[in-house]
C-alpha positions in Angstrom: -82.1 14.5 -33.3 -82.0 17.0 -35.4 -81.4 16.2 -39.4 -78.2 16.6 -41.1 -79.2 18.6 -43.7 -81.4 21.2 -41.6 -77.7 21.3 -39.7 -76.0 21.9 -43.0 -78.6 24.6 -44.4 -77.9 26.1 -41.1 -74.5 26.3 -41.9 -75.1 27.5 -45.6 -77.0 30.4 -43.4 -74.3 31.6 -41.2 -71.6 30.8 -43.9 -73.7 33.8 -45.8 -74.9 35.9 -42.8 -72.0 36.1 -40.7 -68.6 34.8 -42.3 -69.1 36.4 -45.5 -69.8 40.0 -44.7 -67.1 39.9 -42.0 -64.2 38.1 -44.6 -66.0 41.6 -47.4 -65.3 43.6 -45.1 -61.8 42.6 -44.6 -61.4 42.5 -48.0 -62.8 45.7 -48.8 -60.6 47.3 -45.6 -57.5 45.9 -47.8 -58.3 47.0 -50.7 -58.7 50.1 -50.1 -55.9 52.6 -51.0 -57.9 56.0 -49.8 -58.1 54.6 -46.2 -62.2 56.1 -46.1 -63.8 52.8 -46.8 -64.1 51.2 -43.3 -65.5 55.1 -42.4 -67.9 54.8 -45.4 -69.0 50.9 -43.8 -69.3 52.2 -40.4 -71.5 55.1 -41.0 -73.5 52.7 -43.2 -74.3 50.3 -40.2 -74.8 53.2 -38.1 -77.5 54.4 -40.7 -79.3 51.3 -41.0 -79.1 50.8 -37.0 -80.8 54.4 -36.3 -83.4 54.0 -39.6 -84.7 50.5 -38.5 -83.9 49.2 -34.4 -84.2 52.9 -33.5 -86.8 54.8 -35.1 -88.4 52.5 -38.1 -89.2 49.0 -35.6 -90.0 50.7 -32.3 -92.8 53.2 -34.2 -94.1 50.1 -35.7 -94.4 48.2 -32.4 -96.4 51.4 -31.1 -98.7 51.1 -34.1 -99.3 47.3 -33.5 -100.6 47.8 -30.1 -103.4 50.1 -31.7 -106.5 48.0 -32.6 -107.1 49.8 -35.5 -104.0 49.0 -37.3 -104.4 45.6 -36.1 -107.4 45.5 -37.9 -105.8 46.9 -41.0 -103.1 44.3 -41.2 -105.3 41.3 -40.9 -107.9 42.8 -42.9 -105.4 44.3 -46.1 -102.8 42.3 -46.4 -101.7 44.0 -49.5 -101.9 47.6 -48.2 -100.2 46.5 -45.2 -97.0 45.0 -47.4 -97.1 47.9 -49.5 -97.3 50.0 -46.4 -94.5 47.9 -44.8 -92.7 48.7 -47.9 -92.9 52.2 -48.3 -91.8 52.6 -44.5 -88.9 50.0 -44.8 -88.0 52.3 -48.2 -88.6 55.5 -46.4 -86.2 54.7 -43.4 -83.6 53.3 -45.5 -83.3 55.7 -48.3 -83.3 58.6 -45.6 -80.5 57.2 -43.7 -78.4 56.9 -46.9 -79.0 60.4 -48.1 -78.0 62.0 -44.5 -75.1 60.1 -44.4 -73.6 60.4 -48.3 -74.8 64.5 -48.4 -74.1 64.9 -44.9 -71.7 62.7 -43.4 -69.3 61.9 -46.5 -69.7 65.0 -48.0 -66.9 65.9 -50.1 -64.9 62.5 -49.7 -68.8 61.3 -51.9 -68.2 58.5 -54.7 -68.4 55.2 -56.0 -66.3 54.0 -53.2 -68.2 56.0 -50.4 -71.3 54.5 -51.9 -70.0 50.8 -52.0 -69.3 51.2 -48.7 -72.0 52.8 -47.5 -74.2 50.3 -48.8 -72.5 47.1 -47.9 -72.0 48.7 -44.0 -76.5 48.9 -44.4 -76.6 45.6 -45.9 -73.9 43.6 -43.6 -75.8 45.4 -40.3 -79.5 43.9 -41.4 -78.1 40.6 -42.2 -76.1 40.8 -39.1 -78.6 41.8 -36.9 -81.8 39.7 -38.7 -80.0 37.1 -39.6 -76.2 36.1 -38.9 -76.7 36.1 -34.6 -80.4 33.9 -34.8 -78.3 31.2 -37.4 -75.4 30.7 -35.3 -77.5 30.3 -32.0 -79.5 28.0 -34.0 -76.5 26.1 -34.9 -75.0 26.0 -31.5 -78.4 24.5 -30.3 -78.6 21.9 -33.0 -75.0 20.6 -31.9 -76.0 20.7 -28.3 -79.3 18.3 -29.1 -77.3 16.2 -31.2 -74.9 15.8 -28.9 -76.9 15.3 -25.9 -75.3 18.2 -24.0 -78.7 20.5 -24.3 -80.3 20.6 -20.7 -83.6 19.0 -20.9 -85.8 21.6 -19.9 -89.7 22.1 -20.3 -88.6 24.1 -23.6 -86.5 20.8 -25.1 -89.3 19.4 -26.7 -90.0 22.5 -28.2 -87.1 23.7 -29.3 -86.3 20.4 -30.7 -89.8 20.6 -32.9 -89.3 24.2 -33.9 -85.7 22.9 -35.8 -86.3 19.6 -37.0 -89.7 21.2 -38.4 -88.4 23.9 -40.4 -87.8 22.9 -44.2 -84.0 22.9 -44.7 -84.9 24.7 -48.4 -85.9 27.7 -45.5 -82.2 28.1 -44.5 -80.6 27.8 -47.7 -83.0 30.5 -48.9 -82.3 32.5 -46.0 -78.5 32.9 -46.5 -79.0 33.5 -50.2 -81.5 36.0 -49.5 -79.1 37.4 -47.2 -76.3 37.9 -49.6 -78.5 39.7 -52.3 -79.7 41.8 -50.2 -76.5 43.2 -49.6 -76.0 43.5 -53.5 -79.1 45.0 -53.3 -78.3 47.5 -50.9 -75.1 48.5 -52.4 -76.5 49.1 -55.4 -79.0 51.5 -54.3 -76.1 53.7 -52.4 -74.0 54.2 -55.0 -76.8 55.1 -57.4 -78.1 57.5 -54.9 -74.3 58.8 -54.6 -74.2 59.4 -58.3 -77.5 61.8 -58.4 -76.3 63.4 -54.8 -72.7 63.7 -57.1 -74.3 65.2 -59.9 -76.2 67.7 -58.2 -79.4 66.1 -58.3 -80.2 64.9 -54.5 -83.8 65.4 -54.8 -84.6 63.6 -57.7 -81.9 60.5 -56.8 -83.9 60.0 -53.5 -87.1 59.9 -55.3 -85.9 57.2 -57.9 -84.1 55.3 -55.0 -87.1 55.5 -52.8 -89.3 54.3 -55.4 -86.9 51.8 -56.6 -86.3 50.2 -53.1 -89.9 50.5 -52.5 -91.1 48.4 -55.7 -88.3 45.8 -54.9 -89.5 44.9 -51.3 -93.3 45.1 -52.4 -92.9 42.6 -55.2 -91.1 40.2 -52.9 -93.5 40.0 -50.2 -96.2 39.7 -52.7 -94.5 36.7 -53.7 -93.0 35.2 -50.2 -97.1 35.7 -48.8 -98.2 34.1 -52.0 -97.9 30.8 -50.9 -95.6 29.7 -53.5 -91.7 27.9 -53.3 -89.5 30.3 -51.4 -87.5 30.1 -54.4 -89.7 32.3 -56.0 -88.9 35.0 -53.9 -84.8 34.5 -53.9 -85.7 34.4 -57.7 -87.4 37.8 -57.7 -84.9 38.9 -55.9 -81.7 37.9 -58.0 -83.7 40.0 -60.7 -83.6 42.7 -58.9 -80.1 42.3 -57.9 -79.4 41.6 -61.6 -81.2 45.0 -63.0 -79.7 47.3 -59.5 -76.1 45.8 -60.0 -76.1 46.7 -63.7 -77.2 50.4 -63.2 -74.8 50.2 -60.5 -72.1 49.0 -63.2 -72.6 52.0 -65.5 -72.2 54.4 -62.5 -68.6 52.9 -62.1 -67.5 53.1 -65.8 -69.3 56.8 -66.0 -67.2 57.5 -63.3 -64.0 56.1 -64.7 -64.2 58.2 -67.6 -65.0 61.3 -66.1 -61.8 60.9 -64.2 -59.4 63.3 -65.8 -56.1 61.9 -68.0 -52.9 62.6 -66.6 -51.0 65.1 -68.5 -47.4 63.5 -69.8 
């Protein structure tokens, strides 16, 4: 059997990963007056889709069959995260500047960056996330129930659920959440430099910034330490992006020129 609260952090998990970005996105759909948003989401979970399953994961399942960089992941652990890091900040940062400079073009703004970067964020947690916790769930009720085929795999299965802290999938639909603030953040900063006229140098400070972000948090999540620690760090993060993200909007809101009575 597998425990009630491992069942119920599972349910925290898809709650997050799956139900919440689909009932934003709804939301965000109804909100909107201009009728670009849902574009502006789209393109961003096109973005993230061709930066990471297409290009990023595949290059870096080519690299891990090379001995070499085998040996340079087990024997730099550090490197390696700040490596994984860079690349993960590289892809990402890339797909959002060809799509706001690009793709949006003159519709850009706060809202084409919201969008943008809640369409990235809600297509990660989708795709890493939001699928693997509602199969987990389904296969949780099935053992509980009995209706799970016993198969060589049961026993295993079974182990693999019950063993797992349920602190692991509370932390995992947390995570989940602010990395979408996180993500949205980042796009509409890098909107406001593309905005202003300064692409080159908003890439640079996004890339760095996104690259800093997802070093320091696996630094902490390989440390060894509560996985707290890392949904901590990353609430920080949240907290510093969201507010820079914050001042964008009321920049933006005064810029906006008074009607004339």
């Amino acid at each position: 059997m597998i425990p009630t609260i491992t069942i119920i952090g599972i349910c925290f998990s898809v709650i997050c990963s799956l139900l919440a970005p689909i009932g934003i996105w709804i939301y965000l759909i109804k909100k909107d007056k201009s009728g670009s948003m849902n574009r502006s989401i789209l393109l961003g979970m096109f973005g993230f889709f061709a930066a990471q399953i297409i290009v990023r994961v595949p290059l870096l399942q080519l690299l891990g069959a090379q001995g070499w960089f085998a040996d340079f992941a087990n024997g730099s652990p550090v490197l390696y995260a700040l490596f994984l890091s860079f690349t993960t900040a590289l892809a990402e940062t890339a797909s959002r500047f060809i799509i706001l400079k690009y793709a949006i073009k003159d519709a850009i703004g706060f809202t084409s960056g919201l969008g943008t970067g809640f369409g990235h964020g809600a297509c990660e947690t989708l795709a890493y996330v939001g699928i693997t916790s509602v199969v987990n769930l389904i296969v949780c009720i099935m053992i509980n129930t009995n209706s799970l085929a016993h198969t060589e795999n049961y026993e295993e299965i079974q182990a693999t659920l019950s063993s797992q802290s349920p602190a692991t999938y509370f932390a995992s639909g947390a995570e989940r959440l602010l990395a979408i603030m996180i993500h949205v953040a980042l796009s509409v900063i890098l909107e406001y430099f593309i905005k202003k006229g300064m692409s080159a140098k908003g890439f640079i400070i996004c890339l760095a910034a996104h690259c800093v972000y997802d070093f320091c948090v696996k630094l902490i999540s390989q440390s060894g330490t509560s996985v707290w620690f890392t949904i901590a760090a990353m609430t920080v993060f949240a907290a510093a992006f969201i507010a820079v993200m914050i001042m964008i909007k009321r920049t933006e809101t005064v810029e906006k020129p008074a009607l004339i009575k």
